[in-house]
SERO-485052 format. One record per residue (C-alpha): residue in three letters; x, y, z. Coordinates in steps of 0.001 Angstrom, whole numbers, plus 500000, padded with zeros to 6 digits. Layout:
N
ALAXYZ;...
REM end
This chain:
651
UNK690612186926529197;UNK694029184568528931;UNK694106181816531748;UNK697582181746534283;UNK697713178220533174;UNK699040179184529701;UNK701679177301528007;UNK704381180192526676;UNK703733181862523208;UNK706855181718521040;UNK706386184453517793;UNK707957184015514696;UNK708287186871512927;UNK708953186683508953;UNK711249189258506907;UNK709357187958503708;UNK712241188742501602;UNK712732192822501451;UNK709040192931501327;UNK707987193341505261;UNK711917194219506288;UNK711295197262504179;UNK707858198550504976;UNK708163197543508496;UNK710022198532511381;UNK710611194832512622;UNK712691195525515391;UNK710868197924516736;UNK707593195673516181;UNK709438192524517560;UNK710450194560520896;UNK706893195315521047;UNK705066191826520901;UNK708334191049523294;UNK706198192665525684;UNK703108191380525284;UNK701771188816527961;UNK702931184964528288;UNK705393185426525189;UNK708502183646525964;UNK710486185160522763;UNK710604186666519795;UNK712820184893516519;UNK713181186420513186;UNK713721184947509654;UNK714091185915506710;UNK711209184089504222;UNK709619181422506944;UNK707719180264504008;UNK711166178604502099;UNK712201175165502321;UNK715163176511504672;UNK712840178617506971;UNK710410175648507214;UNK713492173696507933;UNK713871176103510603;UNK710449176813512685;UNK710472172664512789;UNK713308172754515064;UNK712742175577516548;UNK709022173674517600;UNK710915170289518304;UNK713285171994520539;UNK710255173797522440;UNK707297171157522939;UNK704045172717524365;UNK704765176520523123;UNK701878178320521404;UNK703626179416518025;UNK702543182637516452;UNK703542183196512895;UNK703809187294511889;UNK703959187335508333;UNK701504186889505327;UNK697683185945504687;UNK696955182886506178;UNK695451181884503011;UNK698213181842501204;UNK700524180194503899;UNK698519179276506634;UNK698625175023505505;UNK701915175613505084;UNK702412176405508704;UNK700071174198509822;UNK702018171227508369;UNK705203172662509429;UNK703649172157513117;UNK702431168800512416;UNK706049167320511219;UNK707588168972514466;UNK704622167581516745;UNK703243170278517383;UNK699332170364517021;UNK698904172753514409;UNK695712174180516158;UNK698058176217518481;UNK699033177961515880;UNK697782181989515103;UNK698864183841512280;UNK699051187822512696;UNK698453188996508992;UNK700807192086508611;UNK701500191930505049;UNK698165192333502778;UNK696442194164506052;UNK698871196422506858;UNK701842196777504893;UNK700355196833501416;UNK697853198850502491;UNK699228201231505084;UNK701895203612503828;UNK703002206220506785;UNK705824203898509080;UNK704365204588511834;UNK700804204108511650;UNK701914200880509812;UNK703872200089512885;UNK701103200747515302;UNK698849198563512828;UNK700951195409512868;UNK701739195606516761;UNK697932195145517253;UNK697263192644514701;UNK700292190452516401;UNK698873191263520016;UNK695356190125519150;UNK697074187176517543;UNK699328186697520693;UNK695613187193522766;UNK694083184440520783;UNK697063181977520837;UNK696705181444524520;UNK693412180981524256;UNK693588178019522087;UNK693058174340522422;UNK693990171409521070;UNK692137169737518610;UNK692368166169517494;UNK692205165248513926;UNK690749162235512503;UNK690310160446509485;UNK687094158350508141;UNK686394155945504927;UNK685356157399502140;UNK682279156275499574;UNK684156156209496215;UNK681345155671494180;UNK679224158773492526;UNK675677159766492324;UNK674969161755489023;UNK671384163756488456;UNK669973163821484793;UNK670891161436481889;UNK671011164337479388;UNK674470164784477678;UNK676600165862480889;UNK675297163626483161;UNK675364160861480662;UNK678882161694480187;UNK679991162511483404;UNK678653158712484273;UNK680387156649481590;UNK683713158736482731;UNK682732157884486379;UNK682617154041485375;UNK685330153808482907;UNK687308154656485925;UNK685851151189488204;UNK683268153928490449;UNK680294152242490847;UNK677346155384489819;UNK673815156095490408;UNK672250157755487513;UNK669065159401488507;UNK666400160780485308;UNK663200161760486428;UNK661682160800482686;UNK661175157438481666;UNK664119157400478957;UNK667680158767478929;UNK669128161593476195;UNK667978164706477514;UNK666828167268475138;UNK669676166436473323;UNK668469163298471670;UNK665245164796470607;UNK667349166703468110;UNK667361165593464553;UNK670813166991463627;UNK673373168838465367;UNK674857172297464514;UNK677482173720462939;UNK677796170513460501;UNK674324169448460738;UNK675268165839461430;UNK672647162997462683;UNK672401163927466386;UNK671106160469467290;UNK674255158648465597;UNK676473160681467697;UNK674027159672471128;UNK673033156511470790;UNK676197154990471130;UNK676824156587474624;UNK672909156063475446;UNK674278152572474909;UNK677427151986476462;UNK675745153432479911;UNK672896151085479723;UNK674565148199479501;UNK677336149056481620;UNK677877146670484644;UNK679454150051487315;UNK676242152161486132;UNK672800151850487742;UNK670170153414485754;UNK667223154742487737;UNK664512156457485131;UNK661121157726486890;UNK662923158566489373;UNK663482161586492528;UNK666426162159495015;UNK663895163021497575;UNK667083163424500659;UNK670111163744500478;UNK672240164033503938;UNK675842163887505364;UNK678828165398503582;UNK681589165300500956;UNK682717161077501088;UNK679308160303502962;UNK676254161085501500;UNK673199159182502245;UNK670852159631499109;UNK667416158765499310;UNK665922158194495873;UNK662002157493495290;UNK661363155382492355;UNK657765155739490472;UNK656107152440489609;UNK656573151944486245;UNK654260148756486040;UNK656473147151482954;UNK659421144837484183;UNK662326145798481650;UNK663329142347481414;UNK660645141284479736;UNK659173143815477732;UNK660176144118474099;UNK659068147839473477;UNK656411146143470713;UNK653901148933471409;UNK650846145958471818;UNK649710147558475088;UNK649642151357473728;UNK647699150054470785;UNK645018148370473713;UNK645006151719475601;UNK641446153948475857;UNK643474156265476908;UNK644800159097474745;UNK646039162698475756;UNK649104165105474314;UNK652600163644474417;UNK654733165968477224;UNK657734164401475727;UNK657095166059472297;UNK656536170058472893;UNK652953169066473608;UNK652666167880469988;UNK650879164516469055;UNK649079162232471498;UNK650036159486473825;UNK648254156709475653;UNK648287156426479233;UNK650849153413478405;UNK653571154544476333;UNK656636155397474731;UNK657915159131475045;UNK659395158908471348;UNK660306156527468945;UNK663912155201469670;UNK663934156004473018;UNK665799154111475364;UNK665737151926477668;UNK663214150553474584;UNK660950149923477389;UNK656914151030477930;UNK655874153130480919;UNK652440153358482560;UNK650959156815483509;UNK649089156247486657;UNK647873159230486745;UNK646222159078483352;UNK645475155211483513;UNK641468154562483932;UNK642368152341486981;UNK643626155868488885;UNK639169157043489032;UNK638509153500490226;UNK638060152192486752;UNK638642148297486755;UNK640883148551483294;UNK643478145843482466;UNK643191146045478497;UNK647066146561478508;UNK647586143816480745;UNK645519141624478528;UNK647138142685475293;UNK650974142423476319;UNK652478139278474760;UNK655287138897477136;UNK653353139283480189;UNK655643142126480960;UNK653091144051482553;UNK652085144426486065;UNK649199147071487585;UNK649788145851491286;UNK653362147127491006;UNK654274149780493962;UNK656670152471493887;UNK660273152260495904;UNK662417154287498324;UNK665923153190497632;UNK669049154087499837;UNK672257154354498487;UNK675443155720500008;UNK677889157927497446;UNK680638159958497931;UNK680546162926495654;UNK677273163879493340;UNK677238165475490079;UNK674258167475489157;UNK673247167967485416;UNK669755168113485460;UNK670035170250482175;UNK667344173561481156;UNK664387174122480206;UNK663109176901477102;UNK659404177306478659;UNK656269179095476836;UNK654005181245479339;UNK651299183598479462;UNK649460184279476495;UNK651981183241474276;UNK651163179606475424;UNK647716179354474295;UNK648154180619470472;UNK648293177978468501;UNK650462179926465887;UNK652856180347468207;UNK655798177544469068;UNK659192177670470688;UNK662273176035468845;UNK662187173289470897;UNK658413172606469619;UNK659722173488465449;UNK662789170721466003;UNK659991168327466892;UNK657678169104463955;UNK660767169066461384;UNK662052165785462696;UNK660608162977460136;UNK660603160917463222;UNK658923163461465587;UNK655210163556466528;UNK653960165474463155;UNK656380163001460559;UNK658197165981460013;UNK655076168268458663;UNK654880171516459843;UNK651329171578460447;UNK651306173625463998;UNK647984172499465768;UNK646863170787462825;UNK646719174468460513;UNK647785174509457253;UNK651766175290456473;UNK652492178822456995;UNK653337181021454284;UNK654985183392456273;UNK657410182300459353;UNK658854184628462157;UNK662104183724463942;UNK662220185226467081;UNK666230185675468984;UNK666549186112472538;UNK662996185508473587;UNK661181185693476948;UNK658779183106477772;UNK655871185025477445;UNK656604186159474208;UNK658807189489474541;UNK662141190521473733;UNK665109190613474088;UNK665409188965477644;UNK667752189934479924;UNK670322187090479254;UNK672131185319476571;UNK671166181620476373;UNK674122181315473763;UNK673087178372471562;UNK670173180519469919;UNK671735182139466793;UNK672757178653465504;UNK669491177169466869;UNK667604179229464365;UNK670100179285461860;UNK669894175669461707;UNK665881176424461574;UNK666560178769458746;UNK668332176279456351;UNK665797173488457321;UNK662686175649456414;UNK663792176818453391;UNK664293173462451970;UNK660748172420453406;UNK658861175943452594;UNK661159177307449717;UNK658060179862448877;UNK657575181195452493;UNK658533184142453452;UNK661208184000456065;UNK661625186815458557;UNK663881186998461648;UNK663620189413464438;UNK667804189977465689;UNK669272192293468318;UNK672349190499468963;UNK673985187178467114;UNK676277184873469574;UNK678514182341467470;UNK681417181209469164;UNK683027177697468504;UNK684160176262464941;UNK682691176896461671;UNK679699178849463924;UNK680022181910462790;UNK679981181331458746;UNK677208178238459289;UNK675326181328460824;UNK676243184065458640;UNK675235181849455706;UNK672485180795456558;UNK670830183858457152;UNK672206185588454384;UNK670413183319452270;UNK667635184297449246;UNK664140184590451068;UNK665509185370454336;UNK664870188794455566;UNK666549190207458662;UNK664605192713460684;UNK667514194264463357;UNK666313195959466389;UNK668809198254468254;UNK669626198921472214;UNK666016200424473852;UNK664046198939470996;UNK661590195385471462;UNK659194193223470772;UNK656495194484473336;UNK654262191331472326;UNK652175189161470200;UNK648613189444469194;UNK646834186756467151;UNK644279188235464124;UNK642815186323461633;UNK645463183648460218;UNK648392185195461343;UNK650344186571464472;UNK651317190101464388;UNK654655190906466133;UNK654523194687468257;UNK657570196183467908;UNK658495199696469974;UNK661186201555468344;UNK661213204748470412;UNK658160206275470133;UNK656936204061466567;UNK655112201244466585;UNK655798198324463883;UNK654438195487463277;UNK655759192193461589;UNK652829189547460434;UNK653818186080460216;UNK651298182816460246;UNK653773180799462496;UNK655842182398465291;UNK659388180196466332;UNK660522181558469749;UNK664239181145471092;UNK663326181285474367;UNK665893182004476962;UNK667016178872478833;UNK666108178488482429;UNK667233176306484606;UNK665244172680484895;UNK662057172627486903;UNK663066170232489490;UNK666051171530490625;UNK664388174064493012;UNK663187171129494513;UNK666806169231494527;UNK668604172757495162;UNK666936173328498898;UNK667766169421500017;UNK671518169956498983;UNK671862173535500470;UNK672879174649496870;UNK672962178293495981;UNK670421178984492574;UNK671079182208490199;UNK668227184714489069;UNK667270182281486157;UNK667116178722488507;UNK670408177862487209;UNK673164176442489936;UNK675355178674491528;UNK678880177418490441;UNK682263177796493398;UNK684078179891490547;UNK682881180968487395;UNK686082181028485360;UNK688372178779487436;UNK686128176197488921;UNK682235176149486791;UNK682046172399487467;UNK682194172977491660;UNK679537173775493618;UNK679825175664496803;UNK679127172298498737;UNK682264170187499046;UNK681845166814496940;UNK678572168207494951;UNK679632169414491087;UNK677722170520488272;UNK677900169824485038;UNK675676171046481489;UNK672983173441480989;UNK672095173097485081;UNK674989175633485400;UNK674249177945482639;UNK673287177804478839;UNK675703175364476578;UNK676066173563473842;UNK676806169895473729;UNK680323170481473173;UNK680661172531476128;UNK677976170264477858;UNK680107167600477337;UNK683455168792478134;UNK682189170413481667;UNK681165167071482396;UNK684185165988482007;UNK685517168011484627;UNK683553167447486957;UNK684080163766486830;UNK687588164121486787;UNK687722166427490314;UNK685259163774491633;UNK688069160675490483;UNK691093162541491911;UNK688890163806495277;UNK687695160270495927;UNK690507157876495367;UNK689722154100496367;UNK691234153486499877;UNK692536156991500536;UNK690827158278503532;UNK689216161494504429;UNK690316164069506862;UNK687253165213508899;UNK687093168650510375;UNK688179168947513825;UNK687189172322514262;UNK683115171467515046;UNK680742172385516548;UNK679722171956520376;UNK676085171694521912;UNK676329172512525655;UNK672822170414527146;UNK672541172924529950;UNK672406175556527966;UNK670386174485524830;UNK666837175979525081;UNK665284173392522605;UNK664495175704519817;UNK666282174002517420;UNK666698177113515544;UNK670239175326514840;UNK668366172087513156;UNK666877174047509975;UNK670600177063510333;UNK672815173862509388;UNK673730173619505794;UNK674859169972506238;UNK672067168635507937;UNK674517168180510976;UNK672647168671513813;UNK669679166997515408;UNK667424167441518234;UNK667375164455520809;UNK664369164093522187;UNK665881161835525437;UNK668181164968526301;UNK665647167422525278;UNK668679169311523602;UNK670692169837519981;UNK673327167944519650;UNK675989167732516314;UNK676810164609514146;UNK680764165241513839;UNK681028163160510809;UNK678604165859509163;UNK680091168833510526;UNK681848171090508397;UNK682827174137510768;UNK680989176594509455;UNK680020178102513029;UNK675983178590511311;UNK674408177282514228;UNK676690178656517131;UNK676147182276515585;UNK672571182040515180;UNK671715179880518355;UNK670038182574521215;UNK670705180829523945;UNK674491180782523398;UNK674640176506523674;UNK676767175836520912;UNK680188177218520620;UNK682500176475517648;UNK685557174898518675;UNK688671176940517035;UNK686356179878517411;UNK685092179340520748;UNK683531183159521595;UNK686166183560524450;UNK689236182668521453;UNK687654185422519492;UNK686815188059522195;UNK690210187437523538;UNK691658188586520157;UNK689057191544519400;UNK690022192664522728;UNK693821192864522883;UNK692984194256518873;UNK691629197180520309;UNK694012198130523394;UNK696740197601521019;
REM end
């Protein structure tokens, strides 16, 4: 498969210390690729990789312009840029270049001399094959967008935005709910130390509101999001909120005017709202919202009571919603969790997640900080459940890691409130990590009136049946049944990730775990990357945290967006595309919905695929999964690699 028009191959073959001149026979293996077709020579060195030995190969590739260089030594993942830069200084385009990998695949892993011989004059034929094979590509450089789109105004995105603008980046922040805070700022006070959760958030709700780089977007939806790392083109769809900030005050005139009245989402489901609204008291921006689709005017209903009643005149019911285009350069997603309720367990009024108790304890929540679940008396007894499902079992299957202090916290605040309840917890594990977490939990629970009912591995809570006043609590333990009464039922449900980002997951071709949270490039060493260049994650959209760690990942992933992006540095692009061939393309565009960039596009005037290069990230998706065999990917072009699988195996 090599053409006669070949330039010569020259191979450089690396000693790498003792560590190949040991294991390998290198004369006998230099001798050998001497040998092989269109090499010129063969050079040894002792560690190619060293300052001195990339001295070296860079006049050795000055002094021979137009050779194919072949570099026998280590992984090209360790070294491979290394080389490739080597070629570049010596102008030679570093897409000549093949590395034969004879270290990690066949020294370190093939013991007898000569079958580790035979092993490494194959790999450097095939590498020799593929060499000749190979064309130049031309690399090119592009603006980039410096500025930063950031999904979900909870803690990390809040966070990662301020960071973002501190730094002169203009940002997008995107919430979906009418305010900003997250589930965060529906807490009344923050564990270990119990301090005022609000004082600590309002001051960054704040500083990002009124801060000149951030646009705030609330009620809104990235609906598309195309192109690539430096270039994205984000298409965000705005609801009609019918209230122009500016000039509404947040007096609450127009809910008082409402007719309409259903439960308040924003609260658990606890208390009522009016179809014009705010989600909670403080919330921010301190601005009402419409609900068109509980508004009277939605059946055909000519009602403009609110419209009437505002003072300000802030209020307008012709108001349309917007599609709004704005071009960023990296994205940070921290859409945070959600602790759902499902299944029977959501229709028994007796039964309540934490989320829902932190509401009704809050003297600022929807009950005035009664706990009156469903309008019922106070309970006399209360069940704390740890590590709940969603449909009221346990323990589920993962560790949502803020629990134990969650209900600790619960603990302390219901025996000040209900000091003659009874107070029972249902515990298979505890999780404390972090400062002071472990005594604020151990105390807490060790506290008079608070019994502790311990379930070990194989045993659960197999459900929850509602009889009379009170819930009873099934729990197997081996072949025994128990059960545990309680009047009020406080689930820790497990965290899962946030509804939408299904939704938001598919249009940026990113990966989603078992429990809807985002798939992260490295779990230990990079959390805060995505697998798609320029797209990070930050909070509880990557796993269950706490707002320490919430805040602190966000962090992160600001900073690798600031030192990515950097004003007026440009961005290499990818030469090594892909290629539509017209003649060949079938019109399937099986390659259209393959491409995780959104790359490539079907033109209907050449009735063929054809690839955006800007977009293109190399990843050969569509050229192996096109039938027709129209698109080839250049650097892996299928007659580079057959070339090299065949010399592999005559070698």
């Amino acid at each position: 498969m090599s053409r006669p028009d070949a330039a010569p191959v020259r191979v450089y073959l690396c000693e790498c210390g003792p560590i190949l001149r040991e294991a390998l026979d290198l004369a006998a293996l230099g001798h050998a690729l001497a040998g092989a077709p269109g090499v010129e020579a063969v050079e040894r060195q002792a560690t190619l990789c060293s300052p001195e030995g990339q001295a070296w190969l860079g006049r050795e590739l000055a002094a021979h312009p137009g050779c194919r260089p072949v570099v026998v030594a280590c992984s090209p993942r360790e070294h491979g840029r290394t080389f490739m830069d080597v070629c570049r200084r010596a102008g030679t385009n570093p897409y000549l270049l093949a590395i034969a990998n004879v270290r990690e695949q066949c020294a370190w892993v093939t013991r007898e001399p000569a079958r580790a011989l035979e092993k490494a004059i194959a790999l450097g034929r095939a590498a020799i094959a593929r060499a000749r094979l190979q064309q130049e590509l031309e690399e090119q450089e592009i603006d980039c967008c410096p500025d930063a789109l950031v999904l979900g105004a909870g803690v990390a995105g809040l966070t990662a935005a301020l960071l973002l603008a501190r730094a002169d980046r203009r940002v997008v922040l995107v919430e979906r709910a009418p305010a900003i805070g997250g589930r965060t700022v529906l807490l009344s006070e923050l564990f270990p130390h119990l301090e005022c959760a609000s004082c600590a958030l309002v001051p960054l709700m704040d500083e990002v509101l009124h801060h000149p780089n951030i646009e705030v977007l609330t009620s809104s939806q990235v609906e598309r999001v195309l192109g690539s790392f430096g270039n994205f083109q984000v298409g965000i769809r705005r609801r009609a909120r019918f209230v122009d900030p500016a000039a509404c005050y947040g007096c609450g005139t127009c809910h008082a005017a409402c007719p309409v009245e259903g439960p308040n989402e924003h609260q658990q489901g606890l208390g009522r709202r009016k179809a014009i609204y705010l989600p909670y008291a403080g919330a921010l921006p301190n601005v009402s919202t419409l609900d068109a689709e509980r508004c009277l005017r939605r059946t055909g209903q000519a009602c403009d009571a609110c419209q009437k009643a505002c003072p300000f005149g802030a209020i307008d019911l012709q108001a349309q919603e917007a599609v709004l285009e704005r071009r960023v350069g990296g994205i940070v997603v921290a859409t945070g969790a959600d602790t759902p309720l499902r299944g029977a367990a959501a229709r028994m009024p007796r039964v309540i997640t934490a989320a829902a108790l932190e509401r009704m304890l809050d003297p600022a929540g929807p009950t005035g900080g009664e706990l009156r679940p469903a309008g019922l008396p106070p309970p006399r007894s209360v069940a704390l459940v740890h590590c709940a499902t969603a449909d009221g079992r346990a323990p589920a299957p993962t560790c949502s890691k803020v629990c134990c202090q969650a209900l600790a916290k619960y603990a302390h605040a219901l025996r000040a409130r209900l000091p003659d309840a009874k107070l029972t917890r249902l515990v298979w594990d505890e999780c404390a990590g972090g400062k002071g977490a472990r005594e604020f939990v151990r105390d807490a629970f060790r506290a008079p009136g608070v019994e502790s009912v311990r379930l070990l591995p194989g045993e659960r809570l197999e459900g929850l049946e509602e009889r009379g006043d009170s819930v009873w609590l099934k729990l197997r333990r081996g072949r025994r049944l128990e059960v545990v009464q309680a009047e009020l039922v406080v689930l820790a449900t497990a965290m899962e990730g946030a509804s939408q980002v299904e939704a938001l997951a598919g249009r940026m071709r990113l990966g989603l775990d078992p429990a809807g949270f985002v798939v992260e490039e490295n779990d230990r060493l990079a959390s805060y990357r995505t697998r798609v260049e320029g797209i990070f994650v930050a909070g509880c959209a990557q796993g269950p945290k706490d707002v320490q760690e919430s805040s602190a990942q966000a962090a992160g992933a600001s900073g690798a967006l600031l030192s990515a992006l950097v004003p007026g540095r440009k961005l290499k692009l990818e030469p090594a595309v892909a290629r539509v061939d017209p003649a060949l393309c079938g019109g399937c565009r099986a390659c259209v919905g393959a491409c995780p960039f959104q790359a490539v596009r079907y033109d209907q005037e050449r009735r063929a695929a054809q690839v955006t290069e800007v977009l293109c990230r190399g990843c050969g998706t569509c050229a192996a999964g096109c039938p027709a065999g129209a698109i080839q990917a250049l650097h892996f072009t299928a007659e580079q690699l057959g070339g090299e699988i065949s010399a592999l195996l005559e070698g």
